[in-house]
C-alpha positions in Angstrom: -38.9 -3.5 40.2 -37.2 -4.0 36.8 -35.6 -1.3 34.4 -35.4 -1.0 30.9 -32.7 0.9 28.8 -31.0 1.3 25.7 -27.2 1.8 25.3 -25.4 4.0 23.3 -22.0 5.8 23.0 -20.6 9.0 21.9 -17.0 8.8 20.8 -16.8 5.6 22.8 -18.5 6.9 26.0 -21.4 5.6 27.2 -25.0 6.4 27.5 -27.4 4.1 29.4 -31.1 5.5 28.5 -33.7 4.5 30.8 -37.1 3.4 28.7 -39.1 2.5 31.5 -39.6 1.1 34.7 -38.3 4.3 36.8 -41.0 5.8 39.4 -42.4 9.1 37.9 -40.7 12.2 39.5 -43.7 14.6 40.9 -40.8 17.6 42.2 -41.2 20.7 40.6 -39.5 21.8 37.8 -36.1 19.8 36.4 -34.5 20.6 39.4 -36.4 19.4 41.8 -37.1 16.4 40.5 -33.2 16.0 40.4 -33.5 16.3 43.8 -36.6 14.0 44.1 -34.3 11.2 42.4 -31.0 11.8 44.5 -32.9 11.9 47.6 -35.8 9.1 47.1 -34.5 6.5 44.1 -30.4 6.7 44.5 -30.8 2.8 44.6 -32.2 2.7 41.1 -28.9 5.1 39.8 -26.8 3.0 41.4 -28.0 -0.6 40.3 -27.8 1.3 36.4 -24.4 2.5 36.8 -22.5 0.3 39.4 -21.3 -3.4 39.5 -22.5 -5.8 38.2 -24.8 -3.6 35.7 -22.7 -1.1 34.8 -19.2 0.2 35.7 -16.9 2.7 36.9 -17.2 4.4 33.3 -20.6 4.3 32.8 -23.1 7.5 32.2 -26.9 7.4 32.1 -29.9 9.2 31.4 -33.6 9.4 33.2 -36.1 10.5 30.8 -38.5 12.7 33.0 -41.9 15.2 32.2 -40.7 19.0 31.4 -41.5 22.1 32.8 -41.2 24.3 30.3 -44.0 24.2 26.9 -41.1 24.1 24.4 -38.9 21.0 25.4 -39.9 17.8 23.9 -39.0 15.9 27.1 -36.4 16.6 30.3 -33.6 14.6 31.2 -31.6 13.9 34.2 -28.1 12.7 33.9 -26.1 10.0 36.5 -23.0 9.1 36.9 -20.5 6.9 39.3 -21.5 8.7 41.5 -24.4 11.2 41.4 -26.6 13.5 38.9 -24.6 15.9 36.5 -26.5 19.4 35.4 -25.6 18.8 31.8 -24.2 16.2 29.6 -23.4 17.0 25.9 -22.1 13.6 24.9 -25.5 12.6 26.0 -27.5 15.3 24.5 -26.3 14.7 21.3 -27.1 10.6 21.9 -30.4 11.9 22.8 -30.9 13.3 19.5 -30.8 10.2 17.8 -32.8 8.2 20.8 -35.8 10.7 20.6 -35.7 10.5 16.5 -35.7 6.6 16.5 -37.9 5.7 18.9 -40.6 8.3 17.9 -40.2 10.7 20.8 -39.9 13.5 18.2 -41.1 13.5 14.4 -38.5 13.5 11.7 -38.2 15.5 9.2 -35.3 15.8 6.7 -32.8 17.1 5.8 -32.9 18.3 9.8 -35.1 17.7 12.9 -35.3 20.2 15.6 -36.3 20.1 18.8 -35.7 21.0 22.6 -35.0 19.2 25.3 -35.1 20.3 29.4 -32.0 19.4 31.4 -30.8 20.6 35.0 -29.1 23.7 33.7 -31.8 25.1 30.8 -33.2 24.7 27.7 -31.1 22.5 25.2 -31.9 22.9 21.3 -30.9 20.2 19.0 -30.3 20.3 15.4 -30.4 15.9 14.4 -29.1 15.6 10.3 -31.6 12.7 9.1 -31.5 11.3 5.5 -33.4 8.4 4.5 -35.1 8.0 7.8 -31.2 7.5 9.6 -29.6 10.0 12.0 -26.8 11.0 11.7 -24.5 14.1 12.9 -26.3 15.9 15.8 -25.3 19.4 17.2 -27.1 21.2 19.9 -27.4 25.1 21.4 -25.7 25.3 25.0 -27.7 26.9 27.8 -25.2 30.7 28.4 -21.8 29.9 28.9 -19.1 31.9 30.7 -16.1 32.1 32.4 -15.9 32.2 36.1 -12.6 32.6 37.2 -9.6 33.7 35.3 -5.8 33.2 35.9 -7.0 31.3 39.5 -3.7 30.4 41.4 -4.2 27.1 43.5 -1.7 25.7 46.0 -2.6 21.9 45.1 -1.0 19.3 47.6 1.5 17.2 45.5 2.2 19.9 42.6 2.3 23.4 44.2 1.1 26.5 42.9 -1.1 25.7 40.2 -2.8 28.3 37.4 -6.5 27.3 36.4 -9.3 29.2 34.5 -12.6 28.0 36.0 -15.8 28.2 32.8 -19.2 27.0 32.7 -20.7 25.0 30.0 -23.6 23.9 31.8 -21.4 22.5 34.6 -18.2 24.3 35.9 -14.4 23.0 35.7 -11.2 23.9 35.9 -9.7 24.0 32.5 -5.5 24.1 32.3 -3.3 22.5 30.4 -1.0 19.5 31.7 2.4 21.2 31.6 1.0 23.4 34.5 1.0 20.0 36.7 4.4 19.3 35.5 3.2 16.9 33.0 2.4 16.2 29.4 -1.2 15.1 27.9 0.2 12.8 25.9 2.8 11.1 27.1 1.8 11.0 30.7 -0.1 7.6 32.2 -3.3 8.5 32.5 -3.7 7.4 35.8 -1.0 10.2 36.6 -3.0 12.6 34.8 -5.9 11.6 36.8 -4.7 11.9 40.1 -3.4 15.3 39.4 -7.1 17.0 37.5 -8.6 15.4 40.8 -6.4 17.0 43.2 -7.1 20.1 41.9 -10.9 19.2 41.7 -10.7 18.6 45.2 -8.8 21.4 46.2 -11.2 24.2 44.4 -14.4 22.3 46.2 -13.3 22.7 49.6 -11.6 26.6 49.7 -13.5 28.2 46.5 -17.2 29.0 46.7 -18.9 29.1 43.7 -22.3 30.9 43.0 -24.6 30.2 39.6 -26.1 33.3 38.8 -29.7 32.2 38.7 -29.9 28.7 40.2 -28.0 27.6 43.3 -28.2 24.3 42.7 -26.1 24.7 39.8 -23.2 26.3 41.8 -20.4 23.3 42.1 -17.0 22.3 40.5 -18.0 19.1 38.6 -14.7 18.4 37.5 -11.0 19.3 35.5 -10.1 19.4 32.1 -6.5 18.5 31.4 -5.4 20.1 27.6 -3.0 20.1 25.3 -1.0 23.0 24.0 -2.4 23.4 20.7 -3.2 27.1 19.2 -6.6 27.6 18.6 -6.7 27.5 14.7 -5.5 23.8 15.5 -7.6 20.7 16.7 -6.9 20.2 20.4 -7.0 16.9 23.2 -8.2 16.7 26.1 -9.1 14.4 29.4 -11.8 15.6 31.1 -12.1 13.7 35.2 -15.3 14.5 36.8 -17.4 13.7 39.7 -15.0 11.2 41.7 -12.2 11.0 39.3 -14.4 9.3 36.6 -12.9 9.9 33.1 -14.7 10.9 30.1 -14.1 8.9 27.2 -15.6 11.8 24.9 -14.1 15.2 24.6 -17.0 15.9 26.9 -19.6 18.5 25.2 -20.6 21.2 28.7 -16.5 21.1 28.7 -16.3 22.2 24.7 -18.9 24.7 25.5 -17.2 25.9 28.7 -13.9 25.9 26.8 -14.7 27.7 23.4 -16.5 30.1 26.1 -13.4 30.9 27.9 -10.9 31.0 24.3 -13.5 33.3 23.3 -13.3 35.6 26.3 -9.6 35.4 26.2 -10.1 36.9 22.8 -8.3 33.7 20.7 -11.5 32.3 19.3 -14.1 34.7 17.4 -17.8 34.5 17.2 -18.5 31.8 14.6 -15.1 30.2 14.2 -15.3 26.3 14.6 -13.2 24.2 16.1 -12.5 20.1 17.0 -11.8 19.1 20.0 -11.0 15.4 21.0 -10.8 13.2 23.6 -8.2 10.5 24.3 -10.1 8.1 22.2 -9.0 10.2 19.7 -13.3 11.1 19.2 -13.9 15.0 17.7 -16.5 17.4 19.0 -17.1 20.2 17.1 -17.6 23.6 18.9 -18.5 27.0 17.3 -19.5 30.4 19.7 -22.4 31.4 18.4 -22.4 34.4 19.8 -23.8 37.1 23.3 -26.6 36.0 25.2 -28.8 37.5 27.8 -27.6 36.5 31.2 -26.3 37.9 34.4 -23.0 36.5 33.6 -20.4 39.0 32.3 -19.1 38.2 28.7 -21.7 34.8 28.4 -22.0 33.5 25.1 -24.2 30.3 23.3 -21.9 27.6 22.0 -22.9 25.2 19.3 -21.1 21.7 19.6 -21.9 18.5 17.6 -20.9 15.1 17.2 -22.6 11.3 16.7 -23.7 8.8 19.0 -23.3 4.7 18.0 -24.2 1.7 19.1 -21.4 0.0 21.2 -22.8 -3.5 20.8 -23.2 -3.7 17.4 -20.2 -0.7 16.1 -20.3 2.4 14.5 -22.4 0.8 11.3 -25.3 0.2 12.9 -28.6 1.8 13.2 -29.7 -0.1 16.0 -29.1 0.5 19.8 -28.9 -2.0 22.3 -32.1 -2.9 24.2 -31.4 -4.2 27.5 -33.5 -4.6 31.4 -32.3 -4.9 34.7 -33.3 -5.7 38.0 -32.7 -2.7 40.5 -31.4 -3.8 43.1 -29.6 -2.1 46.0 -25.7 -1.4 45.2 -23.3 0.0 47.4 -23.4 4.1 47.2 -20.5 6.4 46.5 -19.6 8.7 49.4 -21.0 11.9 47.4 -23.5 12.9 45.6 -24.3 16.2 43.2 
């Protein structure tokens, strides 16, 4: 069996996009065919994203048939070590994928569309002028916060303070001074260790429930911030799944973190503002406003950036077209 893909990045962090080659998924609805993949084709994520391929780093998407009339196409997103329920960086590379290779028609000054992923209905808004792509922003499925003011007794750092928010996948969002260290100035690998002790602490003594969809209902990771105010732009590191880093400022976590500013009353309806990864990459996230959904004080975020080519830089138009034997490569201990 051989795979096709096409590479791109969002603020330096990759998307692998599968073209063809990967068995069609028959489970019903998104979700089930997420669980179709994890459970029958693991060996195909894992030749995609592991060594030799791929790496430690790498993200990836499997273009699959929707469920629902209005979405242009579904998605599943993999990682290191598993199948994410949402993926902005990716999202907003799939904006530009679906335009250029004719998935979607274009239409200037902006193309519109929907795509499926695990947690809902995504709707993208692509900028095109003179047939190129260029800034894409999307609609997040309801956002909320989960737990405030959570007090964890981490191993290594003690007590710890964390606000747990969904974007489309939960985390624990806290700035770095609460671990004792500093965003900026700390090694990374430091910073690392310490987002993933927390990660693993929350999974094993705090039970969390999605209000409509239990496969949605897992930590997927931390988000290590700065101290900035909110009028100003802020960083931060986002570690997820088994401590793999995110090299953009990771778009569920914008929308889960302009969803809990906003319930903590420092960011209003339709104020924007950038947040950026340790690449130094912006997303731009703006609450749009309520929505519908059994989640007290859930909102709809709108975050954008652009996706590049990383073979060919920023300038270029063209992604990288690349195929790969799938063979078997050794699996990471969890899957989600």
């Amino acid at each position: 069996m051989r795979l096709a893909y096409i590479d791109y990045h969002t603020c330096g962090e990759p998307v692998r996009i599968v073209t063809s080659g990967y068995p069609q998924l028959t489970g019903a609805g998104i979700l089930g065919k997420r669980r179709q993949a994890r459970e029958q084709h693991d060996q195909l994520r894992r030749a995609m994203m592991l060594e030799p391929r791929g790496h430690d780093g790498m993200y990836g998407v499997i273009p699959v048939a929707a469920s629902r009339p209005e979405a242009a196409f579904g998605v599943l997103f993999t990682h290191n070590e598993g199948y994410s329920t949402m993926c902005g960086h990716a999202t907003i590379a799939l904006g530009r994928y679906a335009i250029e290779q004719g998935l979607v028609k274009a239409a200037e000054p902006v193309t519109r569309f929907a795509i499926e992923a695990p947690c809902g209905l995504l709707r993208l808004s692509c900028e095109v002028a003179d047939g190129k792509v260029g800034a894409v922003s999307f609609e997040s499925v309801p956002a909320f916060v989960e737990r405030h003011d959570l007090v964890v007794a981490v191993p290594g750092y003690g007590d710890v303070t964390t606000d747990i928010a969904y974007g489309g996948a939960y985390y624990c969002i806290l700035p770095a001074s609460r671990f004792g260290l500093d965003l900026m100035q700390t090694p990374v690998e430091e910073i690392v260790a310490a987002a993933g002790a927390l990660t693993d602490h929350v999974r094993q003594t705090i039970a969390i429930t999605h209000p409509t969809e239990p496969d949605l209902g897992f930590l997927y990771g931390t988000i290590v911030t700065d101290e900035a105010g909110p009028d100003q732009d802020s960083f931060n590191l986002c570690v997820f799944a088994e401590r793999q880093i995110d090299r953009s400022p990771t778009g569920s976590g914008v929308t889960a973190r302009m969803a809990l500013d906003h319930a903590k009353g420092l960011i209003p309806t339709g104020q924007s503002r950038r947040i950026r990864s340790i690449t130094g990459g912006g997303f731009a996230g703006r609450v749009i406003g309520p929505v519908d959904f059994p989640a007290a004080g859930a909102v709809t975020v709108e975050v954008g950036g652009a996706a590049t080519s990383p073979a060919r830089g920023a300038s270029s138009s063209r992604p990288t077209i690349r195929s790969a034997t799938a063979l078997p490569c050794p699996s990471a201990s969890r899957k989600s």
